[in-house]
TORLUM-791366 format. One record per residue (C-alpha): residue in three letters; x, y, z; residue number from 0. Coordinates in steps of 0.25 Angstrom, whole numbers. Each point is the difference from the previous one (the first is absolute). Layout:
ALA X Y Z NUM
...
//
This chain:
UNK 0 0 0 0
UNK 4 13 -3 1
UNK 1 13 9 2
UNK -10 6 -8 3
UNK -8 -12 3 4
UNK 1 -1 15 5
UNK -1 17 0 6
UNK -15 -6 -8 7
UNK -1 -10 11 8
UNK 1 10 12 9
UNK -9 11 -6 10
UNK -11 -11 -3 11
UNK 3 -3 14 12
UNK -2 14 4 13
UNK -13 0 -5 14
UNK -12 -4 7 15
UNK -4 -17 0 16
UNK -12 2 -7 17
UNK -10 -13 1 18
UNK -11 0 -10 19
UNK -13 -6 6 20
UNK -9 -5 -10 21
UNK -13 -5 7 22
UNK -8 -9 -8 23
UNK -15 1 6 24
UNK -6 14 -5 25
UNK -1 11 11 26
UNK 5 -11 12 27
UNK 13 4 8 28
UNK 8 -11 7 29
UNK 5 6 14 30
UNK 17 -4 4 31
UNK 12 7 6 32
UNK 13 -3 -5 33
UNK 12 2 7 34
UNK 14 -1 -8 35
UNK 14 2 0 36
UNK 8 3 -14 37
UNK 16 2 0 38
UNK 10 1 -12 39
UNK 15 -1 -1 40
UNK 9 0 -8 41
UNK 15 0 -3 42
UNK 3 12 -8 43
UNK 3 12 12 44
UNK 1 11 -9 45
UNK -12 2 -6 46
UNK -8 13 4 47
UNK -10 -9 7 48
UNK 3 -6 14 49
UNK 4 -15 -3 50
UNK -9 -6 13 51
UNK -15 6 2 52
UNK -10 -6 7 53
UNK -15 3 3 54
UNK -11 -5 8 55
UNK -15 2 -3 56
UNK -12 -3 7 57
UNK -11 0 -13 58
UNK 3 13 -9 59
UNK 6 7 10 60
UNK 18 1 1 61
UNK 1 -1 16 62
UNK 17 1 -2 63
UNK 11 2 -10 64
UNK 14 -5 4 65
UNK 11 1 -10 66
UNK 16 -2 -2 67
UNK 1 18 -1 68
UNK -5 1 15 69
UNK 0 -12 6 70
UNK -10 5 11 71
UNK -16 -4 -1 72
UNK -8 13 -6 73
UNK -13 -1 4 74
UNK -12 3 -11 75
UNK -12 0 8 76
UNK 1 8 15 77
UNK -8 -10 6 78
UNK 8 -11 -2 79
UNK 10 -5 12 80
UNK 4 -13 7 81
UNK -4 -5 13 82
UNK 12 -11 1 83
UNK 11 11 -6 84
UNK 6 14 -3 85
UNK 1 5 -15 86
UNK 15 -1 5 87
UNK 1 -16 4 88
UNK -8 -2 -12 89
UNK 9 8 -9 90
UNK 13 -8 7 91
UNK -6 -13 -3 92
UNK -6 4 -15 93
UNK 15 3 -2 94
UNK 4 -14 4 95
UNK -10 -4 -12 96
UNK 4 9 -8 97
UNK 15 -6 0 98
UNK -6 -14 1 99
UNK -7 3 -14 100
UNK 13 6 -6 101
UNK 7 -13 4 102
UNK -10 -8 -5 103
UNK 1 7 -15 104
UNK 15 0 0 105
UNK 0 -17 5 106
UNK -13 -2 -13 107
UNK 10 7 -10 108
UNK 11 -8 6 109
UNK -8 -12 -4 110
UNK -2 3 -13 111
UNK 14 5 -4 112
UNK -4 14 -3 113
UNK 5 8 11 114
UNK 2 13 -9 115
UNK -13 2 -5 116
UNK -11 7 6 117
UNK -11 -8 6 118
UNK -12 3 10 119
UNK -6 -8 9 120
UNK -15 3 4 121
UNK -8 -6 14 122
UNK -15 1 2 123
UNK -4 -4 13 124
UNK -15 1 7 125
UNK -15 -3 0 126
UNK -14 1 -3 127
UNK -11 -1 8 128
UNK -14 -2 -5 129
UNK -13 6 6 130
UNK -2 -17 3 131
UNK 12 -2 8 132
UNK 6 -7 -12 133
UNK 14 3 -2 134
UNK 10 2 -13 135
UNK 15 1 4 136
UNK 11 2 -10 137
UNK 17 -1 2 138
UNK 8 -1 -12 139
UNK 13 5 -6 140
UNK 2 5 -15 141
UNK 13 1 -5 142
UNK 3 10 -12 143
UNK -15 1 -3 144
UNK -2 -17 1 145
UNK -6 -9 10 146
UNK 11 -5 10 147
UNK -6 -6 12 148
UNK -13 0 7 149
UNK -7 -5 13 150
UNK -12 -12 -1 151
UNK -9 7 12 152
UNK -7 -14 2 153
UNK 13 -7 1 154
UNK 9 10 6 155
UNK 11 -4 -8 156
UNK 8 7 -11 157
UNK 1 -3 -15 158
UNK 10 4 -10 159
UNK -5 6 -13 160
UNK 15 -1 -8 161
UNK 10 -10 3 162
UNK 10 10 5 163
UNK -12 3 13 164
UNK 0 -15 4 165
UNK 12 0 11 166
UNK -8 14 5 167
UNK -12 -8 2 168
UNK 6 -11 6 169
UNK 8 10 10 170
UNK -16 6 3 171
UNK -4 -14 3 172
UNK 10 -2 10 173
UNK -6 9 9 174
UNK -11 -5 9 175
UNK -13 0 -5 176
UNK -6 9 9 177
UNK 9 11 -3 178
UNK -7 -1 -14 179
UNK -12 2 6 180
UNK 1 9 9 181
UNK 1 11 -10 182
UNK -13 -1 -4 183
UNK -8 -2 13 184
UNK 9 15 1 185
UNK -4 6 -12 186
UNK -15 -4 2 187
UNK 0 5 13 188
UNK 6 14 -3 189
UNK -11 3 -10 190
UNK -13 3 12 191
UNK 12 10 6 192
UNK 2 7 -9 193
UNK -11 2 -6 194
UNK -6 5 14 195
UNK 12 9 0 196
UNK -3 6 -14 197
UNK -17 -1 2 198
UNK 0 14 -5 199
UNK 8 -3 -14 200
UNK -7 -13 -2 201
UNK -15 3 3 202
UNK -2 13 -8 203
UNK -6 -2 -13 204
UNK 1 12 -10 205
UNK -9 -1 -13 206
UNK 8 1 -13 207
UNK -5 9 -11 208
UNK -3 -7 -13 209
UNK 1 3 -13 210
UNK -3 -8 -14 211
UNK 8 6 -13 212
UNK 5 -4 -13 213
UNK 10 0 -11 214
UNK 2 1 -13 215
UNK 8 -10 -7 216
UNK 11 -1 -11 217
UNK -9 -12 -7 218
UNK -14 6 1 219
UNK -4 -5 14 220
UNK -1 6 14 221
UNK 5 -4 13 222
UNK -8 1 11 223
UNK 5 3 15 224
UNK -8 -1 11 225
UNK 8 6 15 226
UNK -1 1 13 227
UNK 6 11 6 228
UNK 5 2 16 229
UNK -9 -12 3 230
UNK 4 -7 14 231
UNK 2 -11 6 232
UNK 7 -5 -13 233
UNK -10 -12 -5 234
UNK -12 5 -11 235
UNK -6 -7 -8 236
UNK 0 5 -15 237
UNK -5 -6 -12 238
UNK -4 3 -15 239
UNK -12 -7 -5 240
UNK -4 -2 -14 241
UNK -16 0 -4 242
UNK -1 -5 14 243
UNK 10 -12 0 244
UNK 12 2 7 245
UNK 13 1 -9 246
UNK 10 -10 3 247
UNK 13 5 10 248
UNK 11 -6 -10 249
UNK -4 13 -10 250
UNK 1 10 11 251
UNK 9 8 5 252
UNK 1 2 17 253
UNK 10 10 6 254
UNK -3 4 16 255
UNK 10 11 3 256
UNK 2 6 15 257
UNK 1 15 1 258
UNK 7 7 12 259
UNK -13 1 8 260
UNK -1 -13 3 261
UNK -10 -1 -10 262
UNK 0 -7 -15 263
UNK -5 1 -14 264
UNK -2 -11 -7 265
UNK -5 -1 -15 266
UNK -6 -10 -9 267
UNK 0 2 -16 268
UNK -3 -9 -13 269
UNK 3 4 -14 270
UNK -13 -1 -10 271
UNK 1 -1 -13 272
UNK -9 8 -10 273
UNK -8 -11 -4 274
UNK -5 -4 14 275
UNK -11 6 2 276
UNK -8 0 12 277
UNK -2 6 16 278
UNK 11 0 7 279
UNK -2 1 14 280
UNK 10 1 13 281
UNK -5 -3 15 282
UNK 8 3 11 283
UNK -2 -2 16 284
UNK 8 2 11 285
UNK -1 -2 13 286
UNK -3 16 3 287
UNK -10 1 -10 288
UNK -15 0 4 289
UNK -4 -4 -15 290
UNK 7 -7 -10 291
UNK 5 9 -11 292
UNK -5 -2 -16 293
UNK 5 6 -12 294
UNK -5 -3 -14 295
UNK 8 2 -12 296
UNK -8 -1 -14 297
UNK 8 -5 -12 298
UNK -4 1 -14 299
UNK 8 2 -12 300
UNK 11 11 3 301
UNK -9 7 11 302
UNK 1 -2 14 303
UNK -11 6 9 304
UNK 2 1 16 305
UNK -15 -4 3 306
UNK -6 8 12 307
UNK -6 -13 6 308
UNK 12 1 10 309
UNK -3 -4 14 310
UNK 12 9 9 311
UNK -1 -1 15 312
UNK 9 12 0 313
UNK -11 9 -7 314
UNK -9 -4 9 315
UNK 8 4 13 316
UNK 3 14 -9 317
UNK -16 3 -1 318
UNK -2 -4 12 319
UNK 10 9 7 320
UNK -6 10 -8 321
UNK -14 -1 5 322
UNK 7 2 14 323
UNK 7 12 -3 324
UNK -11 6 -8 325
UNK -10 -3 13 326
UNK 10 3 10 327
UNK 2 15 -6 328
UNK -17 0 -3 329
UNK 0 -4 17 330
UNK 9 14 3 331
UNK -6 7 -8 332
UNK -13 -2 6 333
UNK 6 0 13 334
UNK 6 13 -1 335
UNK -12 7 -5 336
UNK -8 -6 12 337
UNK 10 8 9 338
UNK -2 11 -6 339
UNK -12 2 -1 340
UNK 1 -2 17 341
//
């Protein structure tokens, strides 16, 4: 890998861990909480980026970052603290991960001969936990972008994804079984903390603002976009509809992006050709709405008409603060002339 590729790495690594919930039964929200760790390494220490980082989130919220440049926890969230530690114990022993990581690069290299070239070595650690009590827990390595090793939850034991990973499992299974484990009875328990911690970030809802354009296209159809703007918490459900039928996922295309708020846009779009006519409808609903959202779009030939049979909750909750201004200005007015008169 070249420098370039590992400065690509770290930036992509920068970015936000975006997870793109597609929920299969129309207008129906399954409730979880996840709670995950993400690290990167790699061996190429004079990039612009820090070559260790490590975050921990508790659903789409950052709690920490923790990175090679500081070496000391920064905390994202105010709320956020240990009861078992100080930021500055914790930093001391994130370090001693931190060096245990860089070792373990430099040994993988080792192994495959290639001790010049620039490698990364990725770790996802953490749990889901489902509104049922189910669980889903992940932790797995990815080396230079591939699978390298991963953890059976069931079995508690490692498996090696590339031949070079197989002494590496093996060196994870010598530990006892209930140190594998234990990490998850942890990770599961964290998640009611936390989330009591940060009730006021997690139970707010803010309703997005929606909006349903299109554009032209170089071969005589349109795409169609349908967004979700500033909408909170993160899972909607948006769909496009055609004549009633819903159109297939693997012709869409979904992006949920956050914005600095703590908030996120997510948008839902399809190219149509000229030729297929029909009604073109997007339906939204979030868990901050108080009625589901409808659009229609009406194709026919080279014209597309936005058709007013849209159902917005957001226009309602504008008419309606309307109606109280408009009342609450008629009420003083009539107030003030009864004083008056007195």
């Amino acid at each position: 890998m070249t420098a370039d590729g590992v400065s690509r790495a770290m930036r992509r690594h920068r970015l936000s861990h975006i997870c793109l919930l597609i929920l299969s039964a129309p207008f129906a929200f399954a409730g979880f909480h996840t709670h995950y760790f993400y690290w990167t390494v790699t061996n190429d220490e004079t990039s612009d980026f820090p070559f260790y980082t490590m975050t921990r989130r508790l659903d789409d919220v950052t709690l920490f970052w923790f990175d090679s440049d500081n070496e000391v926890i920064e905390r994202r969230v105010p709320w956020f603290k240990s009861p078992h530690a100080t930021l500055l114990d914790t930093s001391i022993n994130f370090y001693s991960q931190q060096r245990f990581r860089q070792n373990l690069l430099y040994n993988i290299s080792y192994d495959l001969n290639d001790t010049e070239s620039y490698h990364v070595l990725q770790g996802l650690q953490g749990c889901t936990l489902y509104d049922n009590g189910t669980v889903q827990a992940v932790l797995s390595y990815r080396h230079d972008g591939k699978p390298f090793m991963s953890l059976n939850v069931e079995t508690a034991t490692w498996t090696a994804e590339t031949p070079e990973a197989e002494r590496y499992a093996e060196d994870g299974n010598s530990d006892t079984l209930r140190s594998r484990q234990n990490w998850l009875n942890i990770c599961i328990a964290h998640i009611p903390d936390l989330l009591s911690l940060g009730n006021s970030t997690f139970s707010r809802k803010e309703l997005s603002v929606i909006k349903v354009t299109w554009i032209p296209l170089d071969n005589g159809g349109v795409r169609l976009y349908c967004r979700a703007y500033g909408h909170y918490p993160k899972d909607i459900y948006i769909m496009w509809y055609k004549n009633g039928e819903q159109i297939s996922e693997e012709i869409l295309e979904r992006l949920t992006l956050p914005y600095p708020d703590l908030t996120y846009l997510t948008s839902l779009s399809l190219n149509v050709t000229s030729t297929a006519d029909g009604v073109y409808t997007c339906k939204v609903s979030h868990s901050s709405m108080t009625a589901n959202y409808t659009q229609d779009l009406r194709i026919s030939g080279d014209f597309v008409n936005l058709s007013n049979t849209s159902s917005n909750p957001l226009i309602g909750a504008v008419i309606a603060i309307c109606l109280a201004v408009i009342l609450i200005a008629v009420l003083i007015a009539f107030g003030s002339v009864v004083f008056m008169r007195r």
